[in-house]
Every structure is written in C-alpha cells, then in structure tokens.
C-alpha positions in Angstrom: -8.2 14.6 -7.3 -9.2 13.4 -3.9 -7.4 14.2 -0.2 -6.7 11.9 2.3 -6.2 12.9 6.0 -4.8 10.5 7.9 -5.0 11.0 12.3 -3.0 9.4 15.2 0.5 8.1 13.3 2.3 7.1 15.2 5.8 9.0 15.9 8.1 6.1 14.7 5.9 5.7 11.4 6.2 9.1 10.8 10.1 9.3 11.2 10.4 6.3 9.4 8.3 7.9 6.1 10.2 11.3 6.6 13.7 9.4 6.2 12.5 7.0 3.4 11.5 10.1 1.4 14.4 12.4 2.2 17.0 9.2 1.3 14.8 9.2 -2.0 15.3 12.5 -2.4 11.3 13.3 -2.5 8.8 15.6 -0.7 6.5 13.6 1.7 4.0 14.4 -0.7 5.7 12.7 -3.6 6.2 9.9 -1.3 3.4 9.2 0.4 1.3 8.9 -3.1 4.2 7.1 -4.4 3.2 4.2 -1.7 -0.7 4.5 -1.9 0.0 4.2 -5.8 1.6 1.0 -5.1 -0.8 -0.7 -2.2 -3.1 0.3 -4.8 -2.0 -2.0 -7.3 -0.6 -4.6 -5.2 -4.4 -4.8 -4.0 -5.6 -5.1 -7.9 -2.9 -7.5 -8.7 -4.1 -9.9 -5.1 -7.7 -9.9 -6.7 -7.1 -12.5 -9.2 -5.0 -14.7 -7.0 -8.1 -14.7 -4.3 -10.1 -15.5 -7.0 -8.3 -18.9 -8.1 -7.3 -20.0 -4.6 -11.3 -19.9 -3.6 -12.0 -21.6 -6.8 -9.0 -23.9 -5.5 -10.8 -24.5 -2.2 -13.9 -24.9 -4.0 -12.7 -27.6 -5.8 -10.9 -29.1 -2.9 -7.5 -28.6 -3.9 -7.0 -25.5 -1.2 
C-alpha cells in the first residue's frame, strides 16, 4: 500500500469532505480512498475516448 499526504486544502474543501463522509456514514479515511478509487477509474475509462477522438481529429472528423 502506498500514502498520500496531501498540503494546503483548503478549509471549505475540507468541510465539504468531512460532511460528505459523515452523511455517508464513513471515516474520512473510507472516504477519501473511496473518491481516489473512483478518479482512478474515471481516468482509465477517459483513456480510450481520447484515443478515438484524436484518431477522429486525425481523420478530420474532430
């Protein structure tokens, strides 16, 4: 496993990550994996669409 510091959030962000995890019912820890796990695969799943949209361009149909 790997840890991730992360400096200088802002205040609001913070607040706004404490009350999404406590209406959720989950620890910040829980949480905050829960929504790098996601952007994660959001990121894998963006790969393949960036692939054919510069094939697209390629081609001229972008």
């Amino acid at each position: 496993m790997s840890t991730i510091h992360i400096c200088d959030v802002p205040q609001e962000t913070w607040a706004e990550l404490v009350a999404a995890a406590r209406e959720r019912g989950e620890s910040m820890h829980s949480s905050l994996l829960a929504l790098l796990k996601e952007a994660a695969q959001r990121g894998r799943n963006s790969e393949p669409r960036k692939r054919l949209d510069s094939a697209d361009e390629e081609n001229g149909a972008g």
